[in-house]
Backbone of each chain as ProteinMPNN parsed JSONL, in Angstrom:
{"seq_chain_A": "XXXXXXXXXXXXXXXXXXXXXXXXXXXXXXXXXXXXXXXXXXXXXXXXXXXXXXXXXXXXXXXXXXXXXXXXXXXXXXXXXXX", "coords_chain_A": {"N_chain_A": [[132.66, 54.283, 99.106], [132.122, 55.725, 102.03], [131.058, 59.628, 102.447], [131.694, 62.014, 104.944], [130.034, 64.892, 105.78], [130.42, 68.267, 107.823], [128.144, 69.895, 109.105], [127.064, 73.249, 109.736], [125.2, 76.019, 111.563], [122.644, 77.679, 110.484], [122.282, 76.002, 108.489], [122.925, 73.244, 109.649], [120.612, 73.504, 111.282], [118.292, 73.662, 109.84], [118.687, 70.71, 108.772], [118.858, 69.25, 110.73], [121.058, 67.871, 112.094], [124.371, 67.522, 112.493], [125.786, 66.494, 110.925], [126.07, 65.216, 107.527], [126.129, 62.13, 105.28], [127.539, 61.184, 102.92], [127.365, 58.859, 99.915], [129.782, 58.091, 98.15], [131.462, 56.392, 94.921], [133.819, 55.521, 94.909], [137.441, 56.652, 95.57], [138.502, 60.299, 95.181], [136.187, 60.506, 93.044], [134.317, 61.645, 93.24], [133.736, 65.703, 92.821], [133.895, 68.448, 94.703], [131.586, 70.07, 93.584], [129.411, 67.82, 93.132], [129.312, 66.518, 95.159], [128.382, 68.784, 96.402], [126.01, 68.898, 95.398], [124.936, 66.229, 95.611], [124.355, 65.867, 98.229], [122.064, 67.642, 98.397], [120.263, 66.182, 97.18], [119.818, 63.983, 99.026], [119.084, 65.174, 101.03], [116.488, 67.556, 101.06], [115.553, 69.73, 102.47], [118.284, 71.145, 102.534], [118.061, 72.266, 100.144], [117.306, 75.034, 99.554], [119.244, 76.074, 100.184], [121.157, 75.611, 99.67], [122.485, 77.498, 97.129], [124.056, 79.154, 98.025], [125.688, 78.184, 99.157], [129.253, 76.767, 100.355], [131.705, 74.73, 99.666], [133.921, 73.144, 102.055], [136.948, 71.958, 102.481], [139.407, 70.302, 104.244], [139.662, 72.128, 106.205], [139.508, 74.886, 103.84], [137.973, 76.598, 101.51], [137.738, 75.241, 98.055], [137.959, 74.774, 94.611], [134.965, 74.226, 92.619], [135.855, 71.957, 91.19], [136.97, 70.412, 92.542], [138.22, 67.537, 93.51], [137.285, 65.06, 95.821], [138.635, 63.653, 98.532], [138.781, 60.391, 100.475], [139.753, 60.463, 102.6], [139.6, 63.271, 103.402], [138.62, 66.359, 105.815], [135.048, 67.523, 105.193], [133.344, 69.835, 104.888], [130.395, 71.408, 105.333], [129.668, 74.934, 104.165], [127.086, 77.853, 104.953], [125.851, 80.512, 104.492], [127.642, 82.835, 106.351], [128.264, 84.515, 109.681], [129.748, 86.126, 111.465], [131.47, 88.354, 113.172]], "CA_chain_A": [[133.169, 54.922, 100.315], [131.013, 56.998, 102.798], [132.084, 60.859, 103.274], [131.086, 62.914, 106.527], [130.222, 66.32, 105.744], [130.17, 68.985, 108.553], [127.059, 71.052, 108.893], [127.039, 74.261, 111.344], [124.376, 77.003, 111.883], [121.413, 77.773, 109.505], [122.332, 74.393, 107.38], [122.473, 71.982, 110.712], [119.705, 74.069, 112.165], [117.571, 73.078, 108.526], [119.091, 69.515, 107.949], [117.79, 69.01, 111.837], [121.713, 67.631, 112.054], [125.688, 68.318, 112.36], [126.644, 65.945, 109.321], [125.462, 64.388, 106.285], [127.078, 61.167, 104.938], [127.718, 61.097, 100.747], [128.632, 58.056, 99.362], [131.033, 57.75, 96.6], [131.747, 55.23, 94.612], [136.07, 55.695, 95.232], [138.407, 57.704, 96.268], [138.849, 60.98, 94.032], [135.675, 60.312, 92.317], [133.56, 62.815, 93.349], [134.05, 66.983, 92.949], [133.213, 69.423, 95.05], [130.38, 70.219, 93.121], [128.743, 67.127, 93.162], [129.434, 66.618, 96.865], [127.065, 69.367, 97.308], [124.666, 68.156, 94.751], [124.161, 64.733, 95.93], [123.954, 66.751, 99.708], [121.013, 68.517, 98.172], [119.465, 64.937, 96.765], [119.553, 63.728, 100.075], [118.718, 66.036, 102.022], [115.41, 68.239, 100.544], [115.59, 70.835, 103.471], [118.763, 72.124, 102.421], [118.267, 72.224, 99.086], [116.955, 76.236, 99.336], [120.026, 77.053, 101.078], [122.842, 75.155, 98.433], [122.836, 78.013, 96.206], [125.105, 80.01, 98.848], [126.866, 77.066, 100.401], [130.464, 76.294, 99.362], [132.432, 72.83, 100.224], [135.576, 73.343, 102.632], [137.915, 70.503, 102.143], [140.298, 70.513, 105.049], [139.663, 73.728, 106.775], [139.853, 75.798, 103.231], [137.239, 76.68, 100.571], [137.614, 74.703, 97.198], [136.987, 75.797, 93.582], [133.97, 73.143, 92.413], [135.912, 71.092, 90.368], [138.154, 69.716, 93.294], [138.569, 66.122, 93.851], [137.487, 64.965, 97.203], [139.295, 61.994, 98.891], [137.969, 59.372, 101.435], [140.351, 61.008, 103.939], [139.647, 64.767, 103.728], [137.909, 66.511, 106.212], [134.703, 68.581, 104.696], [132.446, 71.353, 105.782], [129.141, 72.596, 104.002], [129.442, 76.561, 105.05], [126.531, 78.514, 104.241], [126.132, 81.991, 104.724], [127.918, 82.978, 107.806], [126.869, 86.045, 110.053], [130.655, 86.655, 112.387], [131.612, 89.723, 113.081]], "C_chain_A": [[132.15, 55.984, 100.766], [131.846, 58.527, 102.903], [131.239, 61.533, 103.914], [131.427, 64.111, 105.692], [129.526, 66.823, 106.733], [128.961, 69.498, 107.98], [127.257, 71.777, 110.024], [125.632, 75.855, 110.873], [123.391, 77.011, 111.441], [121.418, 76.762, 108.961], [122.042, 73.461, 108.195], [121.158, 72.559, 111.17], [118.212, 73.234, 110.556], [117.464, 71.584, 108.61], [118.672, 68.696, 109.958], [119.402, 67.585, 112.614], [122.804, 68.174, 111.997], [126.621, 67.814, 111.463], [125.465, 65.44, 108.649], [126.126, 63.151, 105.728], [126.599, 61.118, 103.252], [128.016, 59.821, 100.453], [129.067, 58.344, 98.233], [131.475, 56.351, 96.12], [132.937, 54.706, 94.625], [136.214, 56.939, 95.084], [138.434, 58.949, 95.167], [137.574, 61.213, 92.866], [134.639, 61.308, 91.63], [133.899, 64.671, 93.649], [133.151, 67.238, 93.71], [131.78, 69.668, 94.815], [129.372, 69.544, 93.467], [128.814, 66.661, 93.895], [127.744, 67.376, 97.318], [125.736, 69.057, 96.582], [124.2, 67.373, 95.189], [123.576, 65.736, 98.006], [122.534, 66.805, 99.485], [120.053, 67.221, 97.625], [119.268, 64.198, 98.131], [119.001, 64.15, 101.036], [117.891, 67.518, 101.772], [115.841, 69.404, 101.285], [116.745, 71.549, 103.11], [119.077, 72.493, 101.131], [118.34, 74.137, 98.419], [118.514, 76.992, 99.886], [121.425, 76.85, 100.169], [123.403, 76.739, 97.712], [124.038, 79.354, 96.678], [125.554, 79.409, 99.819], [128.06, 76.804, 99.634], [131.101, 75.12, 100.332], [133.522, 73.57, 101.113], [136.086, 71.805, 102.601], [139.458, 70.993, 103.218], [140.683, 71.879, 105.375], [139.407, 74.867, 105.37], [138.9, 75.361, 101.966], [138.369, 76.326, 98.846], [137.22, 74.586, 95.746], [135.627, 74.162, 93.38], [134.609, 72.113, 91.556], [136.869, 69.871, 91.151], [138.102, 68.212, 93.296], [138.16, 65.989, 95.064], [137.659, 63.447, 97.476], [138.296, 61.442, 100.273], [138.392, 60.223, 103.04], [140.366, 63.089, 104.496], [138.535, 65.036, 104.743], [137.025, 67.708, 105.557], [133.436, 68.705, 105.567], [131.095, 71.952, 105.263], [129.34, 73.739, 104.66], [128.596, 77.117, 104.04], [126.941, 79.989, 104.539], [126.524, 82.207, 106.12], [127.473, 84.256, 108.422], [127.928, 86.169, 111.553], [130.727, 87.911, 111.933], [131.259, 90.947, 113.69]], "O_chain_A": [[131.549, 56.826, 100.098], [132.997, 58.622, 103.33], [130.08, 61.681, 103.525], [132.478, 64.391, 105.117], [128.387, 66.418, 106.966], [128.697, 69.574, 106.78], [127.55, 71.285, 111.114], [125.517, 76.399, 109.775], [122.736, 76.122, 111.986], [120.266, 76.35, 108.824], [121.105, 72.714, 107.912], [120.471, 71.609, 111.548], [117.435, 72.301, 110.759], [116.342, 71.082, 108.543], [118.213, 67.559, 110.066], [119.096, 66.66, 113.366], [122.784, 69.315, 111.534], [127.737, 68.243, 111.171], [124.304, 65.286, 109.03], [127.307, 63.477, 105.845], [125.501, 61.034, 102.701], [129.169, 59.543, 100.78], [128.416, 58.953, 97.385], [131.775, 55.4, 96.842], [133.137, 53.517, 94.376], [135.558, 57.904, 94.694], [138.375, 58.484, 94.029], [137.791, 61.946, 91.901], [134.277, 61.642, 90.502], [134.328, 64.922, 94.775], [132.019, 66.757, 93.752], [130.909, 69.51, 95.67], [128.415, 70.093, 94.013], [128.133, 65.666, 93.644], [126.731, 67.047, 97.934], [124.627, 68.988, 97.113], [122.981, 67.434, 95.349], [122.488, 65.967, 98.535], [121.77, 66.158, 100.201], [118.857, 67.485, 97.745], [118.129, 63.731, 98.159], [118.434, 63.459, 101.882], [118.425, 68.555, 102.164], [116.583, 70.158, 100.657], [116.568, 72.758, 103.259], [120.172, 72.987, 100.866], [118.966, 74.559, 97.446], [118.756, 78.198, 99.937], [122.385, 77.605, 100.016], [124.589, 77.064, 97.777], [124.629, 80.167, 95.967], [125.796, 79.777, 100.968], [128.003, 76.626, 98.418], [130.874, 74.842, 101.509], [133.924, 74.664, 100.716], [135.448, 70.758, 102.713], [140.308, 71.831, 102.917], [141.638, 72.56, 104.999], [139.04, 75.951, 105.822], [138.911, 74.241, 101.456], [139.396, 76.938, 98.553], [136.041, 74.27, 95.586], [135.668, 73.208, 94.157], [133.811, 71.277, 91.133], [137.332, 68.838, 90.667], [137.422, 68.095, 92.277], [138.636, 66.886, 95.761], [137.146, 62.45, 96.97], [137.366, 62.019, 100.836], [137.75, 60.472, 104.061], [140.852, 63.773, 105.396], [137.572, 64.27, 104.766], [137.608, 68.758, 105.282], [132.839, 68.07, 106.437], [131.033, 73.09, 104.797], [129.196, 73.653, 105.88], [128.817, 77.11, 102.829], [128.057, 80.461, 104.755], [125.802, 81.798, 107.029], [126.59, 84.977, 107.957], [127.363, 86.285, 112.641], [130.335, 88.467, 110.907], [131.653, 92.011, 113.212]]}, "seq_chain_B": "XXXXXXXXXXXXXXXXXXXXXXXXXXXXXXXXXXXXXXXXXXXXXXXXXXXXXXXXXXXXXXXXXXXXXXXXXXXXXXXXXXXXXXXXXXXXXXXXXXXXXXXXXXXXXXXXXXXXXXXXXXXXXXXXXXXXX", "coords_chain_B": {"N_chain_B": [[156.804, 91.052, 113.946], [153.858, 93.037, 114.956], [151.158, 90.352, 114.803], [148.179, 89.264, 116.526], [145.907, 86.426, 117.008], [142.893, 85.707, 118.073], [140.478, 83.037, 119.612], [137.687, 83.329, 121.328], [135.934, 82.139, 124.35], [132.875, 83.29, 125.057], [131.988, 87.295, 126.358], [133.958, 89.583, 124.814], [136.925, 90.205, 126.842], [138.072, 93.794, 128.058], [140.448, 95.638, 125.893], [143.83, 95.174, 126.362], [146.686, 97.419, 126.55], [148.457, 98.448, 123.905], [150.799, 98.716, 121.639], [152.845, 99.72, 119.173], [155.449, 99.701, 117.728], [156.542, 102.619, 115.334], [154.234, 103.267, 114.022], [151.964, 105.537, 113.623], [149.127, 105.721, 113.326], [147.034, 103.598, 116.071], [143.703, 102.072, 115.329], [140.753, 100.79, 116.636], [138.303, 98.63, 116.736], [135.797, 97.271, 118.229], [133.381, 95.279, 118.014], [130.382, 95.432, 119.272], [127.53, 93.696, 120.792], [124.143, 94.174, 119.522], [120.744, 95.312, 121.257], [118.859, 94.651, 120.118], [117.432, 92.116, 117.181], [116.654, 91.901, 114.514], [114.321, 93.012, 114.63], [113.508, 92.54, 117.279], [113.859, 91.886, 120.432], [116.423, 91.197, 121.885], [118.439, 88.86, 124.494], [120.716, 87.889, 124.594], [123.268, 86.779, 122.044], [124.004, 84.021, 120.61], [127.028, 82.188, 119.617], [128.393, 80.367, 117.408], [131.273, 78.282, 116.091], [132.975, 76.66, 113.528], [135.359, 75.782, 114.542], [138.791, 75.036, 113.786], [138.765, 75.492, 111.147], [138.025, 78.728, 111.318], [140.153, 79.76, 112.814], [142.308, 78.983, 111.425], [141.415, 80.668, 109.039], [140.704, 83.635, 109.756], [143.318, 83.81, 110.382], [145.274, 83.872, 108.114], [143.752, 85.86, 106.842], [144.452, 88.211, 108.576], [147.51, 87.768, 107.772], [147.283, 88.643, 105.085], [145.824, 91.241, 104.914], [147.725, 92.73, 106.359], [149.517, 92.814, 104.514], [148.404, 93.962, 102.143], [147.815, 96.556, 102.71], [149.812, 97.4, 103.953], [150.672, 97.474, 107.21], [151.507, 97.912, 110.175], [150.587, 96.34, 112.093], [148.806, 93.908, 113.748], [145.532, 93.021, 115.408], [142.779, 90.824, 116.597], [140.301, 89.869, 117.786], [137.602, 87.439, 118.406], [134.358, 86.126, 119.561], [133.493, 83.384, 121.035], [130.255, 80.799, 122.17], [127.919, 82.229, 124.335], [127.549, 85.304, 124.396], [126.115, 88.392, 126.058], [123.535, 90.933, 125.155], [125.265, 94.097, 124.599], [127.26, 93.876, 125.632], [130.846, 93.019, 124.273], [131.751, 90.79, 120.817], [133.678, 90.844, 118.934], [136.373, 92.015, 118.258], [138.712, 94.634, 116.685], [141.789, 95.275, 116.113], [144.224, 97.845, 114.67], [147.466, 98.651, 113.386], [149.164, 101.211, 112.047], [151.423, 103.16, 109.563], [150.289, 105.226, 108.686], [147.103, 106.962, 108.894], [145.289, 107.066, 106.491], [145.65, 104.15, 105.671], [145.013, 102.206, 107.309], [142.379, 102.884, 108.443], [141.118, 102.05, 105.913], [141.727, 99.526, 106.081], [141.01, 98.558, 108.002], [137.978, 98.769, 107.206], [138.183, 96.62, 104.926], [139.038, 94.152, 106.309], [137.126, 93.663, 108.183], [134.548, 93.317, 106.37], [135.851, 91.035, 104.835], [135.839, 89.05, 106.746], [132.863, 88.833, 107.413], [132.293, 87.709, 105.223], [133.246, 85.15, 105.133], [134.555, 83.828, 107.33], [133.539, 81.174, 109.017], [131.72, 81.589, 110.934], [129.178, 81.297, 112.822], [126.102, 83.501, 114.473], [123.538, 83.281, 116.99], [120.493, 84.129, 117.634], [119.233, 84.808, 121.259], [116.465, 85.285, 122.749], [114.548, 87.836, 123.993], [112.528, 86.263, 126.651], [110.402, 88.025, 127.821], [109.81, 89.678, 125.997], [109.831, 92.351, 125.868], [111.149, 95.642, 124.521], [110.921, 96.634, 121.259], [111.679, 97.214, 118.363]], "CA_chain_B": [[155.44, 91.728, 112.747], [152.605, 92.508, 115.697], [149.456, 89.633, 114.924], [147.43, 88.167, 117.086], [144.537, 85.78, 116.23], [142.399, 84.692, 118.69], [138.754, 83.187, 119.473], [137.563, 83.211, 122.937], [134.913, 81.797, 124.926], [131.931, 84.518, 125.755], [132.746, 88.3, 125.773], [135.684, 89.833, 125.343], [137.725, 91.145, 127.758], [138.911, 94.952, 128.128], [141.65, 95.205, 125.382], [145.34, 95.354, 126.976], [147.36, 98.375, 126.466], [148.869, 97.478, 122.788], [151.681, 99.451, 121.169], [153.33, 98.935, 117.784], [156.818, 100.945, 117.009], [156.744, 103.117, 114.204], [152.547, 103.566, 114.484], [151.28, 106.818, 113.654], [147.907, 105.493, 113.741], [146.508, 102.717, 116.181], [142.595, 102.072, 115.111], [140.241, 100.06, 117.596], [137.189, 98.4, 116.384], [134.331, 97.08, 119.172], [131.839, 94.832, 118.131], [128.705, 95.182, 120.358], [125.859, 92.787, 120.724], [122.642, 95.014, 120.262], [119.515, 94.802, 122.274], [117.266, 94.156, 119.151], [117.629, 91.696, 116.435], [115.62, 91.046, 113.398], [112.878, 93.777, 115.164], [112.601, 91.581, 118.656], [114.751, 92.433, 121.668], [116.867, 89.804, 122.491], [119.298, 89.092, 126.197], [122.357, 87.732, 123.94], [123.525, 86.25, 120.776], [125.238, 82.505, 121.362], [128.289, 82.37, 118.202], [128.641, 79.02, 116.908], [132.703, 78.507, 115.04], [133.591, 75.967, 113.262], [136.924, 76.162, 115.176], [139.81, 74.83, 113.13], [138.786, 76.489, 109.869], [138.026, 79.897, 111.517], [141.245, 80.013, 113.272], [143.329, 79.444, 109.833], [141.326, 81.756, 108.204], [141.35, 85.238, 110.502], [145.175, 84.375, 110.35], [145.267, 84.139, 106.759], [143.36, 87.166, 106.645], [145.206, 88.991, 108.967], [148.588, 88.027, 106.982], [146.778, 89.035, 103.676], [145.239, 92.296, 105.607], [148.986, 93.645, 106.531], [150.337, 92.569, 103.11], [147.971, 94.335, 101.236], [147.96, 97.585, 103.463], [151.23, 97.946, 104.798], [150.001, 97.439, 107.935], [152.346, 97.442, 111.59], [150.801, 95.128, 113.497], [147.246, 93.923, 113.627], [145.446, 92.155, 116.601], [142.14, 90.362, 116.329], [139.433, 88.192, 118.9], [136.22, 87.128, 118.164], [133.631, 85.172, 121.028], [132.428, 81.577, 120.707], [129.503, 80.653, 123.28], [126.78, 83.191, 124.511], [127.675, 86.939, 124.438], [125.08, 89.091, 126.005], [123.606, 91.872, 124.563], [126.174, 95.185, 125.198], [129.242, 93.333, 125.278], [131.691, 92.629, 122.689], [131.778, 89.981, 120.711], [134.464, 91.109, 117.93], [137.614, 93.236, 117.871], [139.879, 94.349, 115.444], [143.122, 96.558, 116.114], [145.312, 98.364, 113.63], [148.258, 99.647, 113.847], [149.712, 101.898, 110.806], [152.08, 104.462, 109.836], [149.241, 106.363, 109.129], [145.603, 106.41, 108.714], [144.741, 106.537, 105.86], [145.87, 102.996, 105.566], [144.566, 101.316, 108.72], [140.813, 102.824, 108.241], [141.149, 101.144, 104.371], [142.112, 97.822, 106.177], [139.9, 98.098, 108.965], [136.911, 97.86, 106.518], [138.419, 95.533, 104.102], [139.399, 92.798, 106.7], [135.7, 93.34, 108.486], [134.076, 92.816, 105.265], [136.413, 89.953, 104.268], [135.767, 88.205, 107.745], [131.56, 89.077, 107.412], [131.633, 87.198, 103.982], [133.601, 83.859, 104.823], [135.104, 83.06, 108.187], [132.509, 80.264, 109.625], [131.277, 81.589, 112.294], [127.422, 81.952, 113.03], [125.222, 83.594, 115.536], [121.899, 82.337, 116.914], [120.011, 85.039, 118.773], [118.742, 84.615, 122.315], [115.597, 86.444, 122.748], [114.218, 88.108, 126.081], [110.991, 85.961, 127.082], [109.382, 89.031, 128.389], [109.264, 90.193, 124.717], [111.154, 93.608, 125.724], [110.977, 96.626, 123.421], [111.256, 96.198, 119.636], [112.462, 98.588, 117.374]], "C_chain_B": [[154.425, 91.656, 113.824], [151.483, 91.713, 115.319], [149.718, 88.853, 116.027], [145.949, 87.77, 116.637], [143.925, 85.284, 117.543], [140.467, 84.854, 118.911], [138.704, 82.947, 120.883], [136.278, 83.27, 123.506], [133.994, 83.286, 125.952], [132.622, 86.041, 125.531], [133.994, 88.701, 125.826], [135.971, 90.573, 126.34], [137.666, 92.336, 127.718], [139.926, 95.084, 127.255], [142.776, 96.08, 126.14], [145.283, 96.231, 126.066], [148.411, 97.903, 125.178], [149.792, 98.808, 122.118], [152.468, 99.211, 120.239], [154.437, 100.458, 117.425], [156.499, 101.236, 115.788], [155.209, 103.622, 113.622], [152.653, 104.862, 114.805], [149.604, 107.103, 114.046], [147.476, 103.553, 114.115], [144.765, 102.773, 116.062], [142.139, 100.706, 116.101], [138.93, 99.736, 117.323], [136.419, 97.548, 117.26], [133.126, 96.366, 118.455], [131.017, 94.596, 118.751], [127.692, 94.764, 119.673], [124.769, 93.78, 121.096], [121.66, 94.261, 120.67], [118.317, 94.228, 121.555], [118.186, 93.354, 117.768], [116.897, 91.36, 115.448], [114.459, 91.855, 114.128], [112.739, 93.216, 116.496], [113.888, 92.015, 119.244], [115.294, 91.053, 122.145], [118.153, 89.81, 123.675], [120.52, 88.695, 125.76], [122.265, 87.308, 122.246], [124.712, 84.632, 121.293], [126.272, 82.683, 119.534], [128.636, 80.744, 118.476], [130.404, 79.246, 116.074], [132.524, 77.644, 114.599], [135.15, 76.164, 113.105], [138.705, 76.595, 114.456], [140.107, 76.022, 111.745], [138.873, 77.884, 110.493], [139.632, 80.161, 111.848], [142.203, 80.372, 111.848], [143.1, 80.344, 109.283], [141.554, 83.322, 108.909], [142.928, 84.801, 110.883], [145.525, 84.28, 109.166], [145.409, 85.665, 106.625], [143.583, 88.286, 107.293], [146.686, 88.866, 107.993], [148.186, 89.122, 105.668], [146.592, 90.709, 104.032], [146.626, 93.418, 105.503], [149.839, 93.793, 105.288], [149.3, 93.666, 102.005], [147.826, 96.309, 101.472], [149.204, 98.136, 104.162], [151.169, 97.851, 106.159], [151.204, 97.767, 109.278], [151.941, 96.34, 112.114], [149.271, 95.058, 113.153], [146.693, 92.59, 114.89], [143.709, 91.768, 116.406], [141.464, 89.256, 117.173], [138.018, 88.479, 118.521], [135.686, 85.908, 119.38], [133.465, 83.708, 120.12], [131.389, 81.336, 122.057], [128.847, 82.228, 123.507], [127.808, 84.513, 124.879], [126.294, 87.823, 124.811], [124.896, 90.296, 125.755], [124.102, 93.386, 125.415], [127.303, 95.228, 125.788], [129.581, 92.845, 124.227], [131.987, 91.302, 122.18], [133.088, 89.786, 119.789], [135.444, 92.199, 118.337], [138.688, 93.109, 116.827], [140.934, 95.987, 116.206], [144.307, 96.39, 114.485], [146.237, 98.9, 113.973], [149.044, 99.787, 111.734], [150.647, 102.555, 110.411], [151.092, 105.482, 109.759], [147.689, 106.286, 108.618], [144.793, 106.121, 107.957], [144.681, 104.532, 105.468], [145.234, 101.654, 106.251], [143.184, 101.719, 108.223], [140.844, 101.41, 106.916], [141.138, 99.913, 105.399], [141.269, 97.649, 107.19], [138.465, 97.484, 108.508], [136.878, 96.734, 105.52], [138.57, 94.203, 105.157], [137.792, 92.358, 107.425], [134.73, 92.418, 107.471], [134.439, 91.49, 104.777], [135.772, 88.748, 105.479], [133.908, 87.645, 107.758], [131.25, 88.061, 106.122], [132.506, 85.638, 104.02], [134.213, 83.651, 105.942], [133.754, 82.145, 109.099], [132.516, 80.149, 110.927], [129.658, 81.78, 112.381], [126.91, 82.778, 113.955], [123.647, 83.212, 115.455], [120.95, 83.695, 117.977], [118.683, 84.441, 119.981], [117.672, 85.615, 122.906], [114.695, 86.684, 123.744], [112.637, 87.115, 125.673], [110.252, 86.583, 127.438], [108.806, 89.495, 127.029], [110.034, 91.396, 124.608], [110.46, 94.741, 124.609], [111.675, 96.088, 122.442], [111.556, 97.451, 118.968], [111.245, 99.056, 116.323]], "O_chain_B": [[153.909, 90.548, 113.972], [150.47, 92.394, 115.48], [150.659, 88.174, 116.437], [145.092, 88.478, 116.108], [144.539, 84.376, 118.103], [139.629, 85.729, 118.696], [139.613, 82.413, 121.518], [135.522, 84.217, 123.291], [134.299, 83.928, 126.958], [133.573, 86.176, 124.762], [134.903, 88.358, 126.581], [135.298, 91.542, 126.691], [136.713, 92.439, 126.946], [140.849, 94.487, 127.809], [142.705, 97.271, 126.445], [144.504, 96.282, 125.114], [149.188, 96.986, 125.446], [149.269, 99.92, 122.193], [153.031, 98.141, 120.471], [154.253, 101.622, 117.069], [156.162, 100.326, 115.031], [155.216, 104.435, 112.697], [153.176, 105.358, 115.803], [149.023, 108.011, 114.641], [147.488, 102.605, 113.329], [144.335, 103.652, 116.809], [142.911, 99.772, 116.321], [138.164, 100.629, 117.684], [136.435, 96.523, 116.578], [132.02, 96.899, 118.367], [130.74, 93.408, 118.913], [127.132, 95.08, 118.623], [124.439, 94.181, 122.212], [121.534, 93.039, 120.589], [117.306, 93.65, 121.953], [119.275, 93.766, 117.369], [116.387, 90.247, 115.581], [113.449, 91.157, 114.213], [111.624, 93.456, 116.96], [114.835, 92.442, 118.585], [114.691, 90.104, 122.646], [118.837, 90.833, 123.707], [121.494, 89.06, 126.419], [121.336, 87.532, 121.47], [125.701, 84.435, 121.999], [125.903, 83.337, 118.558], [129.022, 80.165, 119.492], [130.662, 80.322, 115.535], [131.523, 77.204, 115.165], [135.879, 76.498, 112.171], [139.433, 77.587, 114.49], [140.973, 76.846, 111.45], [139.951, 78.404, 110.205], [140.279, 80.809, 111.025], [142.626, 81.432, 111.386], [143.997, 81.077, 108.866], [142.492, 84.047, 108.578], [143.611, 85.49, 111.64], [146.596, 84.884, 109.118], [146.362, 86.42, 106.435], [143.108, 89.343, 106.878], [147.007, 89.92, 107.444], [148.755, 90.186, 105.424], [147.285, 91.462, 103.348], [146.676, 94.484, 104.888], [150.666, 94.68, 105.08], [149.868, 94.036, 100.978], [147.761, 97.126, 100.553], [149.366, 99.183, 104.788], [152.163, 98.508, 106.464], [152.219, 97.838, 108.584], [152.676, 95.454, 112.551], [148.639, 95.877, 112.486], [147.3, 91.552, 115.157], [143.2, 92.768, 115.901], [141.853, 88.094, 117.287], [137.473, 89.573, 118.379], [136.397, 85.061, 119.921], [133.367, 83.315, 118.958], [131.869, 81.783, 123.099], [129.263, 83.22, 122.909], [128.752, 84.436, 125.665], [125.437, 87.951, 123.936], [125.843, 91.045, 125.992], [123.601, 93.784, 126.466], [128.051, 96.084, 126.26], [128.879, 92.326, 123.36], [132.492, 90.536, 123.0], [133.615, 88.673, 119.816], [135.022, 93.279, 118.752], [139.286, 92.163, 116.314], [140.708, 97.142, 116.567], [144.809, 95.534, 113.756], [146.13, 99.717, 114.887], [149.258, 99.024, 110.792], [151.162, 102.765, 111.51], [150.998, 106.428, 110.541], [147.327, 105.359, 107.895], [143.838, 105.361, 108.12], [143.696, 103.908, 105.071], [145.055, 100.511, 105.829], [142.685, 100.862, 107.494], [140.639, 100.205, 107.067], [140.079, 99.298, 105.277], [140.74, 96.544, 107.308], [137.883, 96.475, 108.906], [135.89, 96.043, 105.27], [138.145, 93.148, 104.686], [137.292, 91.236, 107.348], [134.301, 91.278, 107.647], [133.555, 90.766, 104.32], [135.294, 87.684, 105.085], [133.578, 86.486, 108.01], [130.108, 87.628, 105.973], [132.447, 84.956, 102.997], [134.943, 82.739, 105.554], [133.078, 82.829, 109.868], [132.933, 79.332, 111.748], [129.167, 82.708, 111.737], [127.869, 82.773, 114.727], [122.872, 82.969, 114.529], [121.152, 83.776, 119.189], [117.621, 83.88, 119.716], [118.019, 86.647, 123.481], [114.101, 85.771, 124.318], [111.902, 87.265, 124.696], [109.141, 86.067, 127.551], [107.601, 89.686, 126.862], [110.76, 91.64, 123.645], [109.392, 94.575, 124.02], [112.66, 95.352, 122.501], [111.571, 98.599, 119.412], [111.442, 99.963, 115.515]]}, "name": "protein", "num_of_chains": 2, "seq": "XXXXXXXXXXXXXXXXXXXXXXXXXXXXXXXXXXXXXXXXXXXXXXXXXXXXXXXXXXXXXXXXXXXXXXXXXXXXXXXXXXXXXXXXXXXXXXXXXXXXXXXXXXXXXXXXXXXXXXXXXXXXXXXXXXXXXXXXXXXXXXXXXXXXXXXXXXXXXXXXXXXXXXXXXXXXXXXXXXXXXXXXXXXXXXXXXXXXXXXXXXXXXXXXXXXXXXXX"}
């Protein structure tokens, strides 16, 4: 299964894009974690920026060990800069 | 319970005339777009959201904000799209019984919002070059 992950600001502005596509091998298979790992195997450019990016999994940050399904919507957020 | 949450296209408005029974102290926080960024003089700042999430979260973090402070009422807009520099892009209102309480929450919910609601800015920078800092 393919999963769409959002990119927005400094990360799309890097990744020269506003998603990334992961595959997985099924549903549930892949954590958090290794969401953003494989991200970072794919995609060199944002590899400097992972180490202060966290997953959102349907609008809401995720500890790393989460589960992510075929049907969630996720988010890479790096460092943000509202306010 | 006074909240409001909202995000709104370019600067903000003027804030309405806002009043919260039992408010000893209302606090009013102004975020202005300065004229220099990163040393270079720039004509705005554009604010990127990622919409959905932001929204949930500054209402989270307003619930959390009044719960943790005692709070009255608390009101809250942030821009999306170009803001130019010396208008507002951010506000925060408090309302309290009294002040010590509201300052406390004014910098805790700033801080909280500065370290995780997904929003960006991109700065827009004068082509003349402008004065630098």
């Amino acid at each position: 299964m393919s999963l769409r992950i959002q990119l927005f600001g400094p990360l799309a502005d890097a990744a020269r894009s506003r998603e990334i596509h992961v595959d997985a091998p099924a549903a549930g298979a892949l954590s958090a974690a290794q969401v953003v790992e494989q991200i970072g195997q794919l995609e060199p450019r944002l590899r400097p920026m992972l180490a202060s990016a966290r997953l959102a999994v349907n609008c809401g940050f995720v500890a790393p060990e989460h589960a992510v399904r075929e049907s969630d919507e996720l988010a890479l957020i790096g460092m943000v800069s509202g306010g | 319970m006074n909240v409001n949450v909202a995000i709104l296209d370019g600067p903000l408005p003027p804030a309405a005339p806002w009043s919260v029974e039992g408010a000893g102290a209302i606090l009013c926080f102004d975020g202005v777009v300065r004229p220099i960024e990163a040393g270079r003089a720039i004509e705005a700042l554009d604010y990127e959201v990622y919409e959905p999430m932001a929204q949930r979260m500054l209402a989270q973090l307003a619930e959390q904000t009044i719960e943790r402070f005692g709070l009255l009422g608390l009101d809250t807009a942030h821009s999306r799209g170009r803001v130019p520099a010396g208008e507002c892009s951010f506000r925060l209102r408090i309302a309290s019984a009294h002040r010590a309480a509201g300052l406390e929450a004014m910098a805790w919910f700033i801080d909280q919002l500065k370290r995780d609601v997904p929003i960006w800015k991109r700065p827009v920078y004068c082509e003349s070059g402008g004065p630098s800092a």
